[in-house]
N, C-alpha and C positions, 0 to 999 in steps of 0.2 A: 499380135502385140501383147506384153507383156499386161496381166493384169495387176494390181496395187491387189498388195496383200497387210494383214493385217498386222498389229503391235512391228513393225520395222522401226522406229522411232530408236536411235541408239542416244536419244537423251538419258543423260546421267545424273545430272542435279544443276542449280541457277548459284550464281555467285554474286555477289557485290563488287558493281565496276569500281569501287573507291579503295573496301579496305580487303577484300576477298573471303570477307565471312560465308560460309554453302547454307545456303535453303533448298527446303524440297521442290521438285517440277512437276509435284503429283496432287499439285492442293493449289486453288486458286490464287497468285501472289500480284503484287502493287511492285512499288518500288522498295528496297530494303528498310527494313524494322532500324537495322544498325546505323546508316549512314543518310537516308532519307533520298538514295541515288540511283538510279537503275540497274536491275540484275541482269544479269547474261545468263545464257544457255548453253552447257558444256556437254560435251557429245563423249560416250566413248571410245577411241579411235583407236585402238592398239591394236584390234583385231582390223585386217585390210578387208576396201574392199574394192571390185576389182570397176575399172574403169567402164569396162566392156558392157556392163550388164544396162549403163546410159542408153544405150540405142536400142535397145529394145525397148525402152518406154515414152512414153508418150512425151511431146515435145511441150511440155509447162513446166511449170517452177515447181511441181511436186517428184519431180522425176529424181530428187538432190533428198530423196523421204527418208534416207537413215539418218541426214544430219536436221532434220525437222521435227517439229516438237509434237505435234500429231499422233496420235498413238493409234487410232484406229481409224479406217477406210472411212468408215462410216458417220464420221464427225465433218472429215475435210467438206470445207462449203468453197465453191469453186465454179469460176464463170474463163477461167482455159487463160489463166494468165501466166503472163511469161517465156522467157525462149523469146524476147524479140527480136527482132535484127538486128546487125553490126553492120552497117553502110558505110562502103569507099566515098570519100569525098573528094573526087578528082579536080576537078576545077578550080576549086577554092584552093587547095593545095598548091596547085600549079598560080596560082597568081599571085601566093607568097612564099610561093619556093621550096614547101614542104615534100616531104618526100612520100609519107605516109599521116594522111587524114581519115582519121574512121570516128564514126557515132553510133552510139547504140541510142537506139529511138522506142524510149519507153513511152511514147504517146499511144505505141500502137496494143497497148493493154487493152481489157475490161475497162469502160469508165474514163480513159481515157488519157491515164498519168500512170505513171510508179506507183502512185499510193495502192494500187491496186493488190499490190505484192505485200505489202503490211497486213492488208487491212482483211484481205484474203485467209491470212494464217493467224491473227488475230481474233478473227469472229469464229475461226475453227476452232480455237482451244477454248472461246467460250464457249459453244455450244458442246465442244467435250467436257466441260466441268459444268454444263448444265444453266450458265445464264441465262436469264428471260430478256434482257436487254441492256443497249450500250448506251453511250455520252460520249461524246467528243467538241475540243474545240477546236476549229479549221481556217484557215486562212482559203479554200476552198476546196483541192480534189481529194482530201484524206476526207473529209466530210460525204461529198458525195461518193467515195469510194465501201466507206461506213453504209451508208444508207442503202446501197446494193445488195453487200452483202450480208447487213442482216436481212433485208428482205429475203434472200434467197432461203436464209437459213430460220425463215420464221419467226425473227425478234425483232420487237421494238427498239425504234433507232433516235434519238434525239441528235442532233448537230446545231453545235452553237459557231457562229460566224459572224464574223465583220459586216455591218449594216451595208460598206460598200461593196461587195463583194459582187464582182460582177451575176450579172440574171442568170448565165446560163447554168451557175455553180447552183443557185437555189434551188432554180426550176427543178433541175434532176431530183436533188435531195425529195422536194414536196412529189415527182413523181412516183419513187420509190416510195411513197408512203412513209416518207420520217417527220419528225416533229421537229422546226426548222425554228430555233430561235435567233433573234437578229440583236445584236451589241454595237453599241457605238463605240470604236478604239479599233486595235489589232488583236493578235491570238493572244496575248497576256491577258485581257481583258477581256477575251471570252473565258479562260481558261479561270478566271475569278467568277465567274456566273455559272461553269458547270459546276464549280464547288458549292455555290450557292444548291441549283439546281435541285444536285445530286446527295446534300446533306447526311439526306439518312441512308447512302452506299446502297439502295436498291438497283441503284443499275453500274456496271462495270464501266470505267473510268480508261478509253482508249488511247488516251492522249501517247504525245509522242514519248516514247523511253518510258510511259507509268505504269506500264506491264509490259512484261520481256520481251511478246513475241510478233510483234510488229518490226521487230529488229531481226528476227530471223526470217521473213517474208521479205524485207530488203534483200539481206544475204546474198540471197541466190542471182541476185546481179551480178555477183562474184564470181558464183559459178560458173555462171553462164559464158560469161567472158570467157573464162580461163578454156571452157567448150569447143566455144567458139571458135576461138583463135589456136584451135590444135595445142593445148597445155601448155602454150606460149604467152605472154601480158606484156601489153603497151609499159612504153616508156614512164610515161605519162599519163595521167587521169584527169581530168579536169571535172567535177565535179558539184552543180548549186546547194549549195548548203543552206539550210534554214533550219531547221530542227536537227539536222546531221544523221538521220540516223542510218541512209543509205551510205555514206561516207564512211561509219561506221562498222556498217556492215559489211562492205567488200571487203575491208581490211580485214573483217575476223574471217570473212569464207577465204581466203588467201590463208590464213594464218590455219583455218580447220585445214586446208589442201596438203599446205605442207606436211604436217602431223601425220594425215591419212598417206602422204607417200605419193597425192597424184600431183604435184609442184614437186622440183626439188628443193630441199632447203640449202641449195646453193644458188638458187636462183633469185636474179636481185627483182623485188619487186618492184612496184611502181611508185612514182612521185606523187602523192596524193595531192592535189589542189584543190582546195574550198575556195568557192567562185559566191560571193556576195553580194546583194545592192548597196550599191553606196549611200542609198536614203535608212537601208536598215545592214547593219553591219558589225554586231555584237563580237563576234570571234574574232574578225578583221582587227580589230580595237584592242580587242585583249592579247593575239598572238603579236601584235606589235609594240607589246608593252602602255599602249596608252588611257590602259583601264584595269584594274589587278583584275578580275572578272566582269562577269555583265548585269549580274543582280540587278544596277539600278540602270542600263544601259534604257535609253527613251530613241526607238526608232520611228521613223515615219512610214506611209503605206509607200507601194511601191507599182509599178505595171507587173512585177513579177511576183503576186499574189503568195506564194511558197516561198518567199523568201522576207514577207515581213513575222521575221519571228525575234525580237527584240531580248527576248532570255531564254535561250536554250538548253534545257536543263541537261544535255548531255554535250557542254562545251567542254569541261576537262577532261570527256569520251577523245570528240573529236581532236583536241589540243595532241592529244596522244599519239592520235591517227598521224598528225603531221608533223609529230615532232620523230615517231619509228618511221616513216617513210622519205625522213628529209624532204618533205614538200611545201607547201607556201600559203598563203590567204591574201586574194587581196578582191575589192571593191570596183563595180563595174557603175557607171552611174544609168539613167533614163535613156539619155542620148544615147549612149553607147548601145544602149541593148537593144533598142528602134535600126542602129545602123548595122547589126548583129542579123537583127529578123530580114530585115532588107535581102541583105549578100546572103545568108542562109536561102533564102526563096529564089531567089533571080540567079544564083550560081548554081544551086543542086532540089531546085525543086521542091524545099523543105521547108513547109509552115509551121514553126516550132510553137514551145511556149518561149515568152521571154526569159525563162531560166536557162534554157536550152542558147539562145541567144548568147546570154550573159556569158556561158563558158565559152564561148569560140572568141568574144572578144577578153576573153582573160588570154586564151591562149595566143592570140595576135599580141597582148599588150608582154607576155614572157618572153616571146619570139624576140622582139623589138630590143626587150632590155637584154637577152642574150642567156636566161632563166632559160627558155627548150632550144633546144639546138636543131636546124632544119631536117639534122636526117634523125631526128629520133619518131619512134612511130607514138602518136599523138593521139589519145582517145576522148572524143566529150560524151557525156552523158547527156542527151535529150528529157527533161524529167515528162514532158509531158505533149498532149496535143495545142496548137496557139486556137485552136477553134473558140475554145470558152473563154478565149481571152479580149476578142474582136471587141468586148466595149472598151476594154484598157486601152487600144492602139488603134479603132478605128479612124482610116484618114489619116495616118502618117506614113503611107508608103512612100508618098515623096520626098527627095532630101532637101 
């Protein structure tokens, strides 16, 4: 098996998602000096490279290392995430006529969600620029995905979270040895305490979109997919958005693929769908006109713990996402996502999180209005395991 070799990293410089002003990828950066907005990571892509040399390496999300921001072997902090599966979902399929049902089951990460893949690439470029430690505020597995990996990599971890956050999100945090502060509100309101906190900038600031590279450890869902499915992509995407930045980022690993020459740029992508709760549903609101932005957006908590994120600072990222892919937003409520976990377990086996849920009943509620079509092939994103979610939903298996 191929070993990781060193400086592969074909980054080339961070941009501003707003106005496209370049900053360096060689000095510790936040969000843009210019526009107060998230920077992107731009890769150089003219020179090709060849498809082949994938399977000789090891089966994680570092395997995608030219288009990663890493620059030496010996930074990356890694607990073997990524490469999850893409699972047929026959049954279910067959009992709404679908032709093709597939999920990719980011539960079966490090830690136990997707955040694993941010948080992963994240505490690797700090610990390549030399951090002592992070902050983060969590609605709960980017937190405890945090608190992993800086353990791993030897740094102090703080994680600030929702007082209700279920136990078992905590528990981890405090066993990983992080400093676990508890706020009354949602992730806007912890996100006002890390700033408290964090005042004097001694520790690095991970939130979601507030440095770059938490957005390129999503990415590689992108990849993956495109992998996976023989350089071929679903129809469709169904997608939970809460912070967006997975949503995000498949679109730009699609948009780096094409560039690099392993997608065609004839080929039609996918229909992005942002799948939200209807108790918290900032984008929902805004792509339908019913709010110019979400600045003052007041969402309530939700069973789907990663989706009460009330102002996302990367909604005119996402807005983007769905306005280049012709795809949609819309709101799933409580009930729905309880009768979502139900038919997920009893038809295919699969104890999700309720995020994961909430897409399959976005995708029943498209189907219905005539929005996916039954032979189109239909992908949902699983973001996480329902294990840590058992006090949210305990006792409602019944209908």
């Amino acid at each position: 098996m191929e070993t990781l070799t060193t400086s592969l990293s074909r980054i080339s410089h961070l941009l501003c998602s707003s106005c496209g002003t370049v900053y360096t990828a060689f000095t510790p950066q936040t969000t843009s000096p210019c526009c107060v907005l998230p920077l992107t990571s731009i890769y150089a892509t003219q020179e090709p490279i060849s498809k082949s040399l994938l399977q000789q390496r090891p089966a994680t999300m570092w395997r995608y290392r030219e288009l990663l921001p890493v620059l030496e072997e010996e930074h990356i902090v890694s607990l073997g995430e990524g490469f999850t599966p893409i699972l047929s979902l026959p049954r279910l399929a067959a009992a709404y006529g679908l032709e093709q049902l597939l999920l990719k089951d980011e539960g079966r990460n490090p830690t136990g969600s997707f955040k694993a893949r941010g948080l992963s690439m994240a505490i690797s470029k700090a610990k390549e620029f030399g951090v002592a430690g992070c902050i983060i505020p969590t609605a709960g597995n980017a937190g405890v995905a945090m608190a992993a990996y800086c353990a791993k990599a030897g740094m102090r971890a703080v994680v600030v979270m929702p007082r209700h956050t279920p136990a078992p999100f905590k528990e981890e945090c405090y066993w990983y040895g992080a400093e676990v502060v508890l706020v009354d509100g949602l992730i806007h309101d912890c996100a006002a305490k890390v700033r408290e906190l964090n005042a004097d900038g001694s520790l690095l600031d991970v939130s979601t979109l507030k440095e770059p590279y938490r957005l390129e450890g999503k990415k590689t869902m992108g990849y993956e997919l495109a992998e996976q499915l023989n350089w071929q992509l679903p129809d469709v995407i169904l997608y939970p958005a809460g912070g967006g930045t997975g949503l995000i980022g498949i679109w730009k690993a699609f948009r780096e693929m094409q560039a690099l020459g392993w997608l065609s740029k004839e080929l039609t992508l996918p229909r992005m769908v942002a799948v939200q709760a209807a108790n918290c549903c900032p984008l929902v609101e805004t792509f339908t006109g019913k709010q110019p932005n979400c600045h003052n957006y007041t969402g309530k908590p939700t069973i789907a713990n990663g989706l009460a994120v009330p102002r996302p600072l990367g909604e005119q990222m996402m807005l983007e996402v769905l306005r280049q892919s012709a795809g949609t937003a819309l709101p799933i409520t409580e009930e729905e996502m309880l009768e979502g976990l139900r038919e997920l377990a009893r038809f295919e086996g699969l104890f999700m999180a309720p995020e994961g849920a909430a897409v399959w009943m976005a995708a029943r509620q498209l189907l219905q209005e005539g929005t996916i079509a039954p032979e189109e092939k239909i992908l949902l994103l699983n973001t996480g395991s329902g294990q840590k979610y058992i006090e949210n939903i305990a006792g409602q298996y019944a209908l």
